[in-house]
C-alpha positions as CSV (number, residue, x, y, z in Angstrom):
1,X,107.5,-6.0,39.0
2,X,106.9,-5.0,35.4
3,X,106.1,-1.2,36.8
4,X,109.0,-1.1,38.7
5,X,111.4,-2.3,36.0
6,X,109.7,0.6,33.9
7,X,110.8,3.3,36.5
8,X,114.1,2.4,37.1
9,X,114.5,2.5,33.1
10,X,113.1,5.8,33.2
11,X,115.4,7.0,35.7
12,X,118.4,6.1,34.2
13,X,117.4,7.0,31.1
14,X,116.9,10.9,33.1
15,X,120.1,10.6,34.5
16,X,121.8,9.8,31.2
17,X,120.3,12.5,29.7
18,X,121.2,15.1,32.8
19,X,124.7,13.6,32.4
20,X,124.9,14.5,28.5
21,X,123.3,18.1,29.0
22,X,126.0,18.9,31.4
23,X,128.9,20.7,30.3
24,X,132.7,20.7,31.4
25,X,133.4,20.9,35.1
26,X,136.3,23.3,36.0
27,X,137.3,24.1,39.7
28,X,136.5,27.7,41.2
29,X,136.7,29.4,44.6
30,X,133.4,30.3,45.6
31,X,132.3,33.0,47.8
32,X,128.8,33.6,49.4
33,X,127.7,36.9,50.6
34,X,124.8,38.2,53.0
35,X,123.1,41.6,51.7
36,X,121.3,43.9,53.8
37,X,119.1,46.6,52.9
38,X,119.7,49.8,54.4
39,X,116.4,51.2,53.4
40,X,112.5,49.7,53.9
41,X,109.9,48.8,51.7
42,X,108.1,52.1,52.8
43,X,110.5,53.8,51.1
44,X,111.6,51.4,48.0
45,X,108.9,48.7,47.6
46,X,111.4,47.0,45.2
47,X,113.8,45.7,48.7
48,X,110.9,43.3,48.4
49,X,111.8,41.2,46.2
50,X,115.3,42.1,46.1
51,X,118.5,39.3,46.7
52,X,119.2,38.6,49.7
53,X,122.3,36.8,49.1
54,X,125.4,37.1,46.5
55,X,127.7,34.4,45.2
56,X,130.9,34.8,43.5
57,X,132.8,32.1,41.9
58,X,136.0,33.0,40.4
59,X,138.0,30.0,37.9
60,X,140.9,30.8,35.6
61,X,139.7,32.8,32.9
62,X,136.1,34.1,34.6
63,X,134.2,35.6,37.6
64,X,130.7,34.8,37.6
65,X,128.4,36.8,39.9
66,X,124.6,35.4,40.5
67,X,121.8,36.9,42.8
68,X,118.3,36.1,43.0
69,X,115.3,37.8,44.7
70,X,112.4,36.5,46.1
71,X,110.7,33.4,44.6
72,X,112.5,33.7,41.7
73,X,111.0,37.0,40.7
74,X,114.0,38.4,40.1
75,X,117.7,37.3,39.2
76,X,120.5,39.3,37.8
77,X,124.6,37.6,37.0
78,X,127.2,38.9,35.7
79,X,130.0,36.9,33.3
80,X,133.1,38.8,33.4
81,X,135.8,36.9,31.0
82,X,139.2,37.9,31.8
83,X,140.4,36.7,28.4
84,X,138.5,38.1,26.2
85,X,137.7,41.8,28.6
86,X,134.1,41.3,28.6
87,X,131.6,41.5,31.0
88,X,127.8,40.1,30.2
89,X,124.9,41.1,32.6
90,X,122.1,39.4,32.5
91,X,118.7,39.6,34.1
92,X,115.5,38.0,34.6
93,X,112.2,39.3,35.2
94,X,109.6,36.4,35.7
95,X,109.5,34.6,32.1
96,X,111.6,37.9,30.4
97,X,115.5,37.3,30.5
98,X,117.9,39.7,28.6
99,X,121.5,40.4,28.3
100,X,124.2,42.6,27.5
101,X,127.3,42.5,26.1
102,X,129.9,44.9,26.9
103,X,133.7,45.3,27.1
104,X,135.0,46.5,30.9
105,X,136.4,49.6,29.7
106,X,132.8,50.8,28.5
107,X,131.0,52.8,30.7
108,X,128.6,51.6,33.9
109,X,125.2,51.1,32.8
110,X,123.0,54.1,34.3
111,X,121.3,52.0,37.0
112,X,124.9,50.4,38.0
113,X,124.8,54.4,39.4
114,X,128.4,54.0,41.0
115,X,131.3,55.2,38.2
116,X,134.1,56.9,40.1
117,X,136.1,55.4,43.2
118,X,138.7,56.7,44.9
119,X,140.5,55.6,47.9
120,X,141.9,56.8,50.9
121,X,145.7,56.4,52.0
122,X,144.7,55.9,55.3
123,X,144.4,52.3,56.0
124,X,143.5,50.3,59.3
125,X,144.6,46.7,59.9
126,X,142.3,44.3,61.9
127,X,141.0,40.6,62.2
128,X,137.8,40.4,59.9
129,X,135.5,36.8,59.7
130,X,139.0,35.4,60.7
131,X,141.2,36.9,58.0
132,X,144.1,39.3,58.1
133,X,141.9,42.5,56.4
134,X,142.3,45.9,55.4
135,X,139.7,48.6,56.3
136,X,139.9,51.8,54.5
137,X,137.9,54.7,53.8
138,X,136.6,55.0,50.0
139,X,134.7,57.6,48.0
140,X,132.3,56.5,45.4
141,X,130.2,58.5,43.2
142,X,126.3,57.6,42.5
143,X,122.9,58.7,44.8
144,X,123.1,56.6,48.2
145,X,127.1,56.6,47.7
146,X,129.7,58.7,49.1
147,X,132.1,58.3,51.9
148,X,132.2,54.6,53.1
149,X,134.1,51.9,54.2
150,X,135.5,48.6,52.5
151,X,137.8,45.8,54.6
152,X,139.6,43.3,52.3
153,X,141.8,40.7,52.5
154,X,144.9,39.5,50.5
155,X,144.3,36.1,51.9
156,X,143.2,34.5,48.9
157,X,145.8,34.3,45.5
158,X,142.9,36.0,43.2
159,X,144.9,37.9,40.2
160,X,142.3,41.5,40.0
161,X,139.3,39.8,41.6
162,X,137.3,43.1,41.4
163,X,137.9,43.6,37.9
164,X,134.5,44.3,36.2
165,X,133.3,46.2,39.4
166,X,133.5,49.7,41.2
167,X,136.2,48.1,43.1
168,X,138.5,47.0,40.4
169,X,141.3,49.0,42.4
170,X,141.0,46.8,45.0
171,X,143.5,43.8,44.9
172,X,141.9,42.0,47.7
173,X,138.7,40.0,48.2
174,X,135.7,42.3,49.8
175,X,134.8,41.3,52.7
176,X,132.7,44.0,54.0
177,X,130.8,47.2,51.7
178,X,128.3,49.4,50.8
179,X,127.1,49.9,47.2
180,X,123.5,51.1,45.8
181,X,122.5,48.1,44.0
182,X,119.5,49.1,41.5
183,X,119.5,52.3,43.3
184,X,119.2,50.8,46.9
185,X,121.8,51.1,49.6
186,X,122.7,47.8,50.4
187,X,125.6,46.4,52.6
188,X,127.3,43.1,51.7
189,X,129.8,41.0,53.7
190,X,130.9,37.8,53.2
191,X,129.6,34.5,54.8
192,X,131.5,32.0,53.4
193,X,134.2,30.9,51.2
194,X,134.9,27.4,49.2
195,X,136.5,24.9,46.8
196,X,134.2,24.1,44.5
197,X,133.6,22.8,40.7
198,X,131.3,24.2,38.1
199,X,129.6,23.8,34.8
200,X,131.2,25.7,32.2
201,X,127.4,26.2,30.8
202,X,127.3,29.1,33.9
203,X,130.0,31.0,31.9
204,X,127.5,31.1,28.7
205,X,124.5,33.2,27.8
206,X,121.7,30.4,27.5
207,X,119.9,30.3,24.0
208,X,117.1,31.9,26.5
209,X,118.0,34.8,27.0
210,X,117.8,37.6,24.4
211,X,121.1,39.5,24.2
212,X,120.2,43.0,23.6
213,X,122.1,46.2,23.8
214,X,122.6,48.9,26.6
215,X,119.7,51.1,26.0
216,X,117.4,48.3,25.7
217,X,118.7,45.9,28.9
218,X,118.1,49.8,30.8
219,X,115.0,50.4,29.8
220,X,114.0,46.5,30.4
221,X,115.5,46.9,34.1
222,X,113.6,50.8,34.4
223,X,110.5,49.3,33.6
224,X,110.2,46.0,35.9
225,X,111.2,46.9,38.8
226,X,108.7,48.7,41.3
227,X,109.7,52.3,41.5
């Protein structure tokens, strides 16, 4: 009886402590994505351990992008503050995790490989994961690039959600498009979309990361993953 008093102690002790650690809750839309290699491991042995899934979560004064690849090897986010015109990308490699600070009208880092877009006039309207969508032919510049094709939707009342991104042109939420990620093709449409709350902590660089600038957080991301 003694033992079990002792654990349930423990555990609320745990819990209390959880409960303190936690930061602010504030609501967000959250959207999950499916990505899907257009190339093999033959060819790019880093597809490996690539993410095979993307999730957004836009609140009122932040989009927060977070991927992770296989077992944890790998993870990369991105904080874009909409206040302050920041965006912070931040990536871990096993036990290494690094970031950098940088405003949105600085330029792509090298590996980001995708600069320039431009759009086409031509537009096509259709019924897209069950949402009023645009398709229409884009242009943008970087190897495994070129001519491709985005759908959107104006379904959701996001103020610039692509600001931060290739896309910032767009006004509507991607749906489904191609972009070299790391410098592999990958194709990413949406899954899912949700009401959800999160911890304002997810909006911060963690005391373990080191922040570090652009040169360093490319050479970092040239040197870990597999070539």
């Amino acid at each position: 009886m003694r033992y079990i008093f002792l654990v349930l102690i423990g555990s609320l002790l745990l819990f209390s402590c959880q409960k303190l650690n936690r930061g602010k809750q504030q609501k967000a839309k959250e959207f999950t994505y499916k990505l899907s290699y257009l190339v093999g491991v033959e060819e790019h042995p880093a597809v490996a351990i690539m993410p095979e899934k993307l999730v957004v979560y836009y609140t009122k004064d932040h989009i927060y992008y977070k991927a992770e690849g296989w077992m944890g090897f790998f993870s990369s986010a991105q904080i874009i503050s909409i206040k302050d015109s920041t965006r912070t990308l931040l990536a871990k490699f096993m036990d290494k995790k690094y970031a950098n600070i940088q405003l949105l009208k600085d330029k792509p880092l090298k590996f980001e490989n995708s600069e320039h877009l431009s759009i086409s006039d031509d537009v096509n309207m259709l019924k897209f994961k069950g949402f009023d969508a645009v398709e229409c032919d884009i242009y943008l510049s970087g190897k495994y690039n070129g001519e491709k094709k985005v759908i959107y939707t104006n379904h959701f009342d996001i103020e610039n959600p692509n600001i931060g991104t290739p896309f910032c042109s767009i006004e509507g939420i991607l749906l489904n498009y191609t972009i070299s990620m790391m410098g592999i093709p990958v194709t990413i449409e949406l899954l899912d979309s949700k009401d959800t709350l999160i911890d304002d902590s997810m909006l911060t660089v963690s005391d373990d990361y080191q922040i570090v600038d652009r040169e360093k957080f490319e050479t970092v991301v040239d040197e870990y993953l597999p070539k």
